[in-house]
N, C-alpha and C positions, 0 to 999 in steps of 0.2 A: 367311139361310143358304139358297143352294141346294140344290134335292135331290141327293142323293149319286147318282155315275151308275152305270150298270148294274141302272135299277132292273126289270127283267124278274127278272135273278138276286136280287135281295131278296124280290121281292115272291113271287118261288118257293119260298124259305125260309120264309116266315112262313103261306105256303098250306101248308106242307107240314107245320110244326109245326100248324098247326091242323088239318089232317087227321090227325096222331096222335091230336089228343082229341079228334076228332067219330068216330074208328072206335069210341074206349072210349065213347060217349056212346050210339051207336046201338046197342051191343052190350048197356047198361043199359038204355035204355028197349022193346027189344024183348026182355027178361030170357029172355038166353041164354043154358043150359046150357054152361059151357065144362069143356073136359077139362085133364087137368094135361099141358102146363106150361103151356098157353095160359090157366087161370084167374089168372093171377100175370102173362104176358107182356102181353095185350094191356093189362090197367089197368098195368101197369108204363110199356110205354108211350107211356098218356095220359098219365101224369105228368110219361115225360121231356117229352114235347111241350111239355104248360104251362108247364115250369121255362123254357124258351126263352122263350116267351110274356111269361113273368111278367119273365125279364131285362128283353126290350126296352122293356117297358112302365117296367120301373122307371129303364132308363138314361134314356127320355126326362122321368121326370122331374125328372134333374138339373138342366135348361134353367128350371126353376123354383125352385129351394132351393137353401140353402147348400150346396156340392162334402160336407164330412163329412157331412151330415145325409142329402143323396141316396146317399152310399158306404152308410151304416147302414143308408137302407131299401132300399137295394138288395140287400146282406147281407139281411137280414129278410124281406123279398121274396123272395129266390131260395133261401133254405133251409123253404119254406111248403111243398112237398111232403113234406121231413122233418117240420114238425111235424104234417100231416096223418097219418100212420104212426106215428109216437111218441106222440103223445095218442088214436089209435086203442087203442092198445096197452094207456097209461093208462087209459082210459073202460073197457075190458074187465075190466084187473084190479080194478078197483071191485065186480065182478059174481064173477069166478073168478081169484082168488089166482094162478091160473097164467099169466097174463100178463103178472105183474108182473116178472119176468125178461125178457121179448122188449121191452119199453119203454128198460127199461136197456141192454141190446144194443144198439138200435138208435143212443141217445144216445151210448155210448160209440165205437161202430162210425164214425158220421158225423164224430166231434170227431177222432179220432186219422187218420182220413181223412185230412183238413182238412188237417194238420199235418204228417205223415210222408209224403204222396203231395202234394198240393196246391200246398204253398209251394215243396217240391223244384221239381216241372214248371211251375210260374209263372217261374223262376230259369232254367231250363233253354232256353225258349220265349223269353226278353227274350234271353241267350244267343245265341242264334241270330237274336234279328234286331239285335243291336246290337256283339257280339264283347264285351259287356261282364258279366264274373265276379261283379259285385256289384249289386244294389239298394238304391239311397237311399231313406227315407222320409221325409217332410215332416213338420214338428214338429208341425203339426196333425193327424196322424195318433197324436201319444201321447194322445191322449181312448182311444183305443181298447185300447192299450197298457196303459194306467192302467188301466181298465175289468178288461179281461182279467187281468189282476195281483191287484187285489183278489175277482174270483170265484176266480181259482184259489189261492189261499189259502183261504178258505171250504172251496171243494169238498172237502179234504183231512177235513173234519170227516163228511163224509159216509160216509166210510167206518169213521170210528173208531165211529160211533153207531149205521151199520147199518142207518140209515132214512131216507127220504124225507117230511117232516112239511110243515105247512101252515108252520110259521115258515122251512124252507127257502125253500118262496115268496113270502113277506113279504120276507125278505132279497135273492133273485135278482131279482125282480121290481125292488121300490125302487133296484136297481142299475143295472137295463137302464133305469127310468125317468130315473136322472140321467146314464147316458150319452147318451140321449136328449135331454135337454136341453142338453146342452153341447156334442153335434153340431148342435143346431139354431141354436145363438148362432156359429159360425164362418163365416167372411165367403164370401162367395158366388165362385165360381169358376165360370167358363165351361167345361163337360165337353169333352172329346174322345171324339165318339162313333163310330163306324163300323158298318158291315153295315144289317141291317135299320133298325136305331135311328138309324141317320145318315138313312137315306131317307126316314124316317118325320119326323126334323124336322125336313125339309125342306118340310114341305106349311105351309099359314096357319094360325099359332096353333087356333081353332077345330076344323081338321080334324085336326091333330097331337093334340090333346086328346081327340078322338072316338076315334081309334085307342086311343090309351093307357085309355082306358076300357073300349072294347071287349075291347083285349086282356088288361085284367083281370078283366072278369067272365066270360068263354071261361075262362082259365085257372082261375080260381075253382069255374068249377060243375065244370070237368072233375076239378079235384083232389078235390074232397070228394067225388063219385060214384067217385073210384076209390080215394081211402085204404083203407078197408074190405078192397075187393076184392083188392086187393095184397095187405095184409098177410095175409087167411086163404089167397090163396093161395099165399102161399111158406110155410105155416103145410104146408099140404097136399100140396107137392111136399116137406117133408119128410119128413111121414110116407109119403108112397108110394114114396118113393126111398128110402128109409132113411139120409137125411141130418142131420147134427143141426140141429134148427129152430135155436139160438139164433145158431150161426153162418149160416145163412140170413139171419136178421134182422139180424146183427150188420155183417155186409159185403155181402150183396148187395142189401138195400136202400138202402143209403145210395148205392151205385155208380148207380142208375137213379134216384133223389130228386138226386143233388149232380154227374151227369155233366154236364146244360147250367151249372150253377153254373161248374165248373174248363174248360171248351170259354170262355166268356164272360171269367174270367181269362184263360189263354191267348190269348185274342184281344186282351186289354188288351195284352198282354205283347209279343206278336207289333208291335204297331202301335207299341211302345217307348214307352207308359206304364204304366214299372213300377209307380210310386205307388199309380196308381187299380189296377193289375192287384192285388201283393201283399194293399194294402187292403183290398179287394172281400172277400177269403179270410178276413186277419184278423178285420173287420168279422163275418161270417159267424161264425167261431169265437165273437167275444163275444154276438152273439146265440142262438146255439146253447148259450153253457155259465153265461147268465143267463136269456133268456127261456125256450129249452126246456125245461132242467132244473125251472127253477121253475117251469110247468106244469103238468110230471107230476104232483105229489101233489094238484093241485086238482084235475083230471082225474077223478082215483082219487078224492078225497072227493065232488066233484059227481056222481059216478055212483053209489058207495055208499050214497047219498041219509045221510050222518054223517062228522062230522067222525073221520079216522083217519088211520093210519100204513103207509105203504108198506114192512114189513119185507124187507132183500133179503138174501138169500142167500148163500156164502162166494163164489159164481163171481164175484157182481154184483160183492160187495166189492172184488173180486182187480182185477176189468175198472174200476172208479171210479177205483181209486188209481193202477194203472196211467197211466189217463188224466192225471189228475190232475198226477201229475209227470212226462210229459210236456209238460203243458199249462207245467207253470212254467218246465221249461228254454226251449221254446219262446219264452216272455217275456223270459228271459235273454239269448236270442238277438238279439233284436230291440230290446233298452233300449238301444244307443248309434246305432238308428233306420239301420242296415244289415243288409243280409244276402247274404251273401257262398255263392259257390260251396262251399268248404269245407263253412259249417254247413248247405248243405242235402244236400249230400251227406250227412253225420250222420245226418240228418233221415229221409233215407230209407235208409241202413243199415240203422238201429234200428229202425225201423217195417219193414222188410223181414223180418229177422230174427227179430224176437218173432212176426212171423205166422207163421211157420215154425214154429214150436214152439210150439205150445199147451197149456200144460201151467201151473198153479199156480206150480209153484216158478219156471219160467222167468219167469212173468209177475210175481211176486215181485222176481224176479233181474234183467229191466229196467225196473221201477219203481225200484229202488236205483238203477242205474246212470245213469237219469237223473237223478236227485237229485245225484248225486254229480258229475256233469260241469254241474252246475247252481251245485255250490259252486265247485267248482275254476273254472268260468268268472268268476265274482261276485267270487272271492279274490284271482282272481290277475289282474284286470283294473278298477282304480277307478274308470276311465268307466262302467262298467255299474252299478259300486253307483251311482253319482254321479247315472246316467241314470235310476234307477228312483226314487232317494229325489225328486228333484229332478219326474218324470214324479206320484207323488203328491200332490205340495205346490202342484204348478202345470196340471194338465191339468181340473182342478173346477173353476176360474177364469173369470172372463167371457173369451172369444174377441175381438178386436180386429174 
């Protein structure tokens, strides 16, 4: 593989995302008093920096592993900023009860993200560079489909019980581990890479390698010196603005953790591979609504130094279920492995919409309404039951 040309403009890119996290890296070790809002901006963004970082590092190493297995840790990889924020959040409430609400924010915040803005503008972006209204997915993409299916039925119990327990992550975990395995058993596919990561696989095995190393332990140390610093301080420009913290946490941190995530889509999308583009997002969502989730309460018990229970709140419950049934229409959408202009308009309607109004009963009122375009989708279309029962029975299976 030649290196990709214009490598001045790549290698500008990848200087420039590394000067995001060496400004938050110098600002840590020379421990600088910052004012609000700058104690929340600049680790904000180190973080966007590394999430760039940690992409490219992760698309090169699809040129190594199976295509599902590198889609998964690339997912995994590129939402590592969200879980530096979200088990910050976790680790606190171990210590004060009151951050067990900003953990849940944050989870619910990034997953509905994901979903009602994310798969919309991946659709939108193929759109425009292909004149084409729908995305096909590849049958080897229902591992993930599957995956996502059986958390989001579980999740649904999490709200009837009101708690976040160590056997939720016994269950979330053992889930992400067999999606895991059954991305890594799928036949190996040659990536289409582009930008920095195309230029970067261009150089000799060895040095292609060095990169991608480099560029994870940069992005590494830059994210865990700035989790902290972010989360207290959007903690902090709430109380001095008099804004409410939980929606702080709830949406503007997932916008600065998951903005090079959806840029990195889009670019798949742009170059008209939808597959890998939508994937990327998907993949993401079932990492986020197996491994994150089931982190949290270990989180919470490794720091309370005792095995306990993360009791949440009526807002947490309202915002879980919420999610929750969205997350399954979502699934619904995507069991006969397309997705069409139509349901992402939907998509982002509703996600539009409910942010608009904040309120209990409204958030009551489109968790119904999801459920119920969940039925009516499932009732009145037998390919989708057909795709899901059939996506159960067959995506656990050895890969060819």
């Amino acid at each position: 593989m030649s290196p990709a040309p214009r490598p001045f403009k790549n290698l500008f890119f990848v200087a420039a995302a590394c000067a995001l996290v060496a400004q938050w890296l110098t600002c840590r070790f020379l421990d600088l008093a910052l004012p609000v809002p700058w104690n929340a901006l600049l680790p904000g963004l180190g973080i966007f920096g590394a999430a760039f970082l940690l992409s490219w590092a992760a698309e090169l190493a699809q040129l190594e592993i199976p295509q599902a297995l590198a889609l998964a840790i690339l997912a995994l990889i590129a939402v590592l900023p969200e879980y530096a924020v979200d088990i910050y959040f976790a680790w606190m409430a171990g210590k004060d009860p009151a951050y067990i609400s900003y953990a849940t924010a944050n989870m619910t915040g990034s997953n509905r993200l994901l979903i009602g803005v994310g798969w919309p503008v991946v659709l939108f972006a193929y759109w425009l560079a292909t004149r084409k209204k729908q995305i096909e997915l590849d049958s080897a993409q229902g591992i993930e489909i599957a995956a996502l299916f059986v958390a989001t039925v579980y999740s649904f119990v999490i709200p009837l019980k009101k708690t976040l327990t160590l056997f939720d992550t016994a269950f979330f975990l053992s889930l992400f581990a067999i999606y895991m395995y059954c991305a890594s058993r799928s036949k190996h596919v040659e990536p289409e890479l582009g930008g920095p990561s195309e230029w970067m696989a261009g150089f000799r095995v060895p040095v292609r390698r060095a990169w991608m190393f480099s560029l994870f332990v940069l992005a590494g140390v830059g994210i865990f010196l700035a989790a902290e610093p972010f989360a207290e301080g959007l903690l902090t420009i709430g109380r001095t603005w008099g804004i409410e913290e939980f929606l702080l946490v709830q949406w503007l941190a997932p916008l600065a953790s998951e903005s090079p995530e959806f840029i990195v889509a889009i670019l798949f999308a742009l170059r008209a591979c939808a597959g890998a583009s939508l994937g990327t997002l998907v993949s993401s969502k079932v990492n986020q609504w197996t491994l994150l989730i089931g982190m949290l309460p270990l989180a919470y018990c490794l720091s309370a130094g005792r095995i306990g229970v993360m009791h949440l709140d009526s807002r947490q419950v309202e915002e879980i279920f919420l999610t929750s049934a969205q997350s399954l229409f979502a699934v619904s959408v995507l069991a006969n492995f397309s997705f069409s202009a139509w349901e992402a308009v939907g998509l982002l309607v509703l996600f539009g919409t409910q942010l608009s109004m904040p309120s209990p009963t409204v958030r009551y009122a489109f968790a119904g309404l999801y459920l119920a375009l969940t039925v009516v989708l499932l009732f009145s279309r037998a390919d989708r039951r057909r795709a899901i029962r059939d996506l159960l029975l067959r995506s656990w299976r050895s890969s060819p």
